[in-house]
MARTI-299569 format. One line per 2 residues: number of its first residue (from 1); their letters; for each residue x, y, z of C-alpha. Coordinates in Angstrom, 2 decimals. Layout:
<sites>
NUM = A = X,Y,Z  ...
</sites>
This chain:
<sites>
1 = XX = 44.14,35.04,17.44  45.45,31.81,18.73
3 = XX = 43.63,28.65,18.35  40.45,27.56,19.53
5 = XX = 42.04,24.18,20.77  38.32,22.89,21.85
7 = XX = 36.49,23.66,18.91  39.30,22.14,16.54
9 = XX = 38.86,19.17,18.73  35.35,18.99,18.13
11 = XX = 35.28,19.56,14.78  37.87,17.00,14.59
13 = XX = 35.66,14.12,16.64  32.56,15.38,14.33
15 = XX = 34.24,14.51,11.23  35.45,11.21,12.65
17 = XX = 32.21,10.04,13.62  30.60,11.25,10.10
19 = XX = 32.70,8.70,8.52  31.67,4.95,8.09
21 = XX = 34.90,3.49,9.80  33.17,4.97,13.28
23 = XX = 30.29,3.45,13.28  31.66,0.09,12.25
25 = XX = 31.58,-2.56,14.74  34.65,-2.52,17.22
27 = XX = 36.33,-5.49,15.79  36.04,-4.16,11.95
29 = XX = 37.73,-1.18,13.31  40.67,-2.96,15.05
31 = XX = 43.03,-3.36,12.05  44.17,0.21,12.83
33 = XX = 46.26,0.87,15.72  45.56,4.80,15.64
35 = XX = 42.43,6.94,15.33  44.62,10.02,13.60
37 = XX = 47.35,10.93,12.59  48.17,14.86,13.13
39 = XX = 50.20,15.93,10.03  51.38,19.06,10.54
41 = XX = 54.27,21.99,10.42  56.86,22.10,12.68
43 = XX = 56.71,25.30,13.48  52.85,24.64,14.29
45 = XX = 53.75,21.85,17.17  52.70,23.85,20.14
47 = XX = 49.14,24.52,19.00  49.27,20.27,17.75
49 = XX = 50.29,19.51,20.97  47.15,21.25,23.19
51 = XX = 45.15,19.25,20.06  46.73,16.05,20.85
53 = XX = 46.50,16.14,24.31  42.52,17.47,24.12
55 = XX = 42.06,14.20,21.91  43.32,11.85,24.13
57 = XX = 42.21,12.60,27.55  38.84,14.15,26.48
59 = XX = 37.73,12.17,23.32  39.33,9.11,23.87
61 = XX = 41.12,8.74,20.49  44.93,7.35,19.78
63 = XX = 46.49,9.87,17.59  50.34,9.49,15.67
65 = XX = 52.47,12.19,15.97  55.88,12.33,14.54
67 = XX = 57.36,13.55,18.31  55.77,10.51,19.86
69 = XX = 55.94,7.83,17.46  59.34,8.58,15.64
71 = XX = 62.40,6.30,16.27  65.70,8.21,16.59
73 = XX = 68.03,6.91,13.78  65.28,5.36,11.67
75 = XX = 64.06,6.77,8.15  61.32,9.40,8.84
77 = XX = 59.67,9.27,5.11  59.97,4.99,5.70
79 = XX = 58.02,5.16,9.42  55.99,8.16,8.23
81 = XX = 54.67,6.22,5.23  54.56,2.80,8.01
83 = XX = 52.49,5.08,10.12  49.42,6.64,7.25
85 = XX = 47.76,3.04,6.42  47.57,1.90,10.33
87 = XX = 45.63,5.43,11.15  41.71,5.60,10.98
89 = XX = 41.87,8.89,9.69  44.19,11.92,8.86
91 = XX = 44.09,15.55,10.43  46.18,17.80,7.91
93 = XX = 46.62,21.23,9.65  47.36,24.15,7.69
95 = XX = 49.22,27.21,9.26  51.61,29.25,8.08
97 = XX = 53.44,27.40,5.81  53.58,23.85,5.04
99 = XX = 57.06,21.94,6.33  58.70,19.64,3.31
101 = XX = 57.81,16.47,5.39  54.15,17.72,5.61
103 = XX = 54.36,18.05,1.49  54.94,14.07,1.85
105 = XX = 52.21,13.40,4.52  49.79,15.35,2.55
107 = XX = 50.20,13.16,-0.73  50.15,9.99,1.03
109 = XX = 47.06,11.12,2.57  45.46,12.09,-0.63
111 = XX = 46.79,9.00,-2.57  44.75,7.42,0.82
113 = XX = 41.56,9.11,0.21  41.00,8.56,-3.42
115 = XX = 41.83,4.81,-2.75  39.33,5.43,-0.27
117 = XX = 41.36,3.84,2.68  41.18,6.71,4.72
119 = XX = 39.04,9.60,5.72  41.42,13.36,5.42
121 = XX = 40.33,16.28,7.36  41.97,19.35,6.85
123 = XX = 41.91,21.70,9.69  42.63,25.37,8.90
125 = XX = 45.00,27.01,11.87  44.10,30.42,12.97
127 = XX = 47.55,31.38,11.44  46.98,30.23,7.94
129 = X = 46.90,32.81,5.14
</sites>
């Protein structure tokens, strides 16, 4: 068990370049500030984290995470909800459980989708059930 950290990656970078937004021109593109946004469980961070990382230094992509991007003393729904519309696409993972902020990211992201605004890809942890 344990997550295949390169092929989530990949599958992740697939799916991004499947969707119209990638193979836009540069400068179409440039109205977002981050490629994805990782919306995920707590508890799942450690497994997120190799993700993040892989996306970054191997694929080149800017991703939002709440650890990162999250201002100490500032509304997390408010800069959560800030964060959705200025990200290329969404990356829901599914472990465990799903956290009560996750709940939140995930219907933002849908609301996103059908508006079609934003391209969701939900990525199934080895630890969902």
């Amino acid at each position: 068990y344990g997550v295949n950290i390169e092929d989530v990656c990949n599958d992740i970078v697939k799916l991004c370049r499947d969707t119209e937004w990638w193979r836009e021109p540069q400068w179409m593109t440039n109205q977002y500030q981050y490629d994805v946004f990782l919306a995920h469980n707590s508890k799942d961070k450690p497994d997120i984290l190799k993700i993040q990382a892989m996306l970054e230094d191997d694929f080149n992509l800017k991703t939002w995470i709440d650890k990162n991007e999250i201002l100490a003393g500032h509304a997390i729904r408010t800069q959560i909800e800030n964060a959705i519309p200025r990200c290329k696409t969404i990356a829901i993972f599914f472990g465990n459980d799903v956290g009560n902020w996750q709940d939140g990211e995930i219907a933002v992201a849908i609301a996103r989708c059908f508006e079609k605004e934003t391209t969701v890809i939900p990525v199934l942890l080895p630890s969902f059930r």
